[in-house]
C-alpha atoms as one frame of an Amber mdcrd trajectory, in Angstrom:
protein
   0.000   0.000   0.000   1.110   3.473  -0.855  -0.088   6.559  -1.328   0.243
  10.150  -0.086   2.928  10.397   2.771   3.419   6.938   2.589  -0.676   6.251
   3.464  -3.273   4.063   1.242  -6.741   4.666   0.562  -8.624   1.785   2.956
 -11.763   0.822   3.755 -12.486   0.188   7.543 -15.148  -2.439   8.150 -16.516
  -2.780  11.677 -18.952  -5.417  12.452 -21.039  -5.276  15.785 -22.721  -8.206
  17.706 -23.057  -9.658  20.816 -20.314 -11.330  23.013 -23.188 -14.410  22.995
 -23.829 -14.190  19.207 -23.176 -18.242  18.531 -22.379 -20.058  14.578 -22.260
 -23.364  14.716 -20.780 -23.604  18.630 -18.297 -20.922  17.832 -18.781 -16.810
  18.809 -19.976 -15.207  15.454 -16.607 -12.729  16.268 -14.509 -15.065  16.376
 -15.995 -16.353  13.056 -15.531 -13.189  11.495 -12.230 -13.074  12.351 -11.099
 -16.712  11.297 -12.905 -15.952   7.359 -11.088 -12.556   7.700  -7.928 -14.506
   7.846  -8.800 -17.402   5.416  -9.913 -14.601   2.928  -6.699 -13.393   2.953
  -7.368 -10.052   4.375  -4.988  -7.591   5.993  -6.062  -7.504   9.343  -9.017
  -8.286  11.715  -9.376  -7.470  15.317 -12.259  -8.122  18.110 -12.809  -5.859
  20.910 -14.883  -6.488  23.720 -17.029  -3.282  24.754 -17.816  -2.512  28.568
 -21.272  -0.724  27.767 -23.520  -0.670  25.046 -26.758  -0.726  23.266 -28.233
  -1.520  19.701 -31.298  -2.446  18.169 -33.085  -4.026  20.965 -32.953  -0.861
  23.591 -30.960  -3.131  26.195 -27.980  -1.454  27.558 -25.416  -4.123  28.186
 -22.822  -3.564  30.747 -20.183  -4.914  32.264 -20.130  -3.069  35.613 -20.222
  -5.114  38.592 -23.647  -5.046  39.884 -24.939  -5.850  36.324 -26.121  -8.857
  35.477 -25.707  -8.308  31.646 -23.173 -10.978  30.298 -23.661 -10.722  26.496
 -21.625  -7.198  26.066 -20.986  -5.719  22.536 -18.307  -7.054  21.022 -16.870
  -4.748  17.445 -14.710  -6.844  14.569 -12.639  -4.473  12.822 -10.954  -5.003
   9.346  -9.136  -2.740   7.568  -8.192  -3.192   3.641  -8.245  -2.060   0.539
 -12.179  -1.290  -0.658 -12.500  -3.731  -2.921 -11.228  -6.747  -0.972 -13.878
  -5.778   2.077 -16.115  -5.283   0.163 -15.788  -8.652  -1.925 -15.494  -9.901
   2.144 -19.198  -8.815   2.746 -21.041 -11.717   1.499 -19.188 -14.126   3.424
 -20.690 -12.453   6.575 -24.148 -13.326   5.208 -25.150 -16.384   7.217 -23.592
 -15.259  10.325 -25.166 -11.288  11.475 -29.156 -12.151  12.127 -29.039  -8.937
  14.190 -25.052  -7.359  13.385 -24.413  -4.280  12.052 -21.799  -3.603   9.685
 -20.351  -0.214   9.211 -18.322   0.797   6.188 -15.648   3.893   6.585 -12.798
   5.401   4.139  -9.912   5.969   5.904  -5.942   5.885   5.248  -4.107   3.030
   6.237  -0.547   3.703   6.889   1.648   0.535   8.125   4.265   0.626  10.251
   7.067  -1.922  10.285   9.588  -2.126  13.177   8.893   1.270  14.174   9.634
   3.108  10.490   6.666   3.965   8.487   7.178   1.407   5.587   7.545   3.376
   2.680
């Protein structure tokens, strides 16, 4: 990737569901993340939120007096736009109630501490 200052025209995708969000007695992030990889994509990351809400109206929260164990959970890839967006159909069968979010950005790696060039 190059571009600009040594940056790339990306596209960020970032998938939410629920920590509890099952496929086939697997988490549906951790799905995302494994066809992410076998797709041959850049990068994929899961992050586990402390508080949210979505479609349903339910905050979910991790504090300690809450009860709430299925907390947000956001998969984030980052590629080029047409390789995410060639991912999206494999994502099909696995978000019942997901979101996915599609963002530009600028993707600018960084290789033992020096901006690759």
């Amino acid at each position: 990737m190059t571009g600009p200052e040594g940056g790339a025209p990306a596209l960020r995708m970032t998938v939410f569901v629920g920590e509890n969000d099952m496929w086939r007695h697997r988490p549906v992030y951790s799905e995302i993340v494994h066809r992410a990889h076998e797709a041959g994509l850049a990068g994929a990351s899961a992050f586990r939120g402390c508080e949210g809400f979505g479609g349903s109206s339910l905050v979910h929260t991790a504090r300690l007096l809450s009860l709430s164990e299925d907390l947000p959970m956001a998969v984030v890839v980052v590629d080029t736009e047409e390789r995410v967006r060639a991912f999206l159909p494999l994502l099909d069968d696995l978000l019942g109630d997901g979101l996915v979010v599609l963002d530009p950005c600028e993707a600018v790696r960084y290789d033992g501490g020096e901006r690759a060039r």
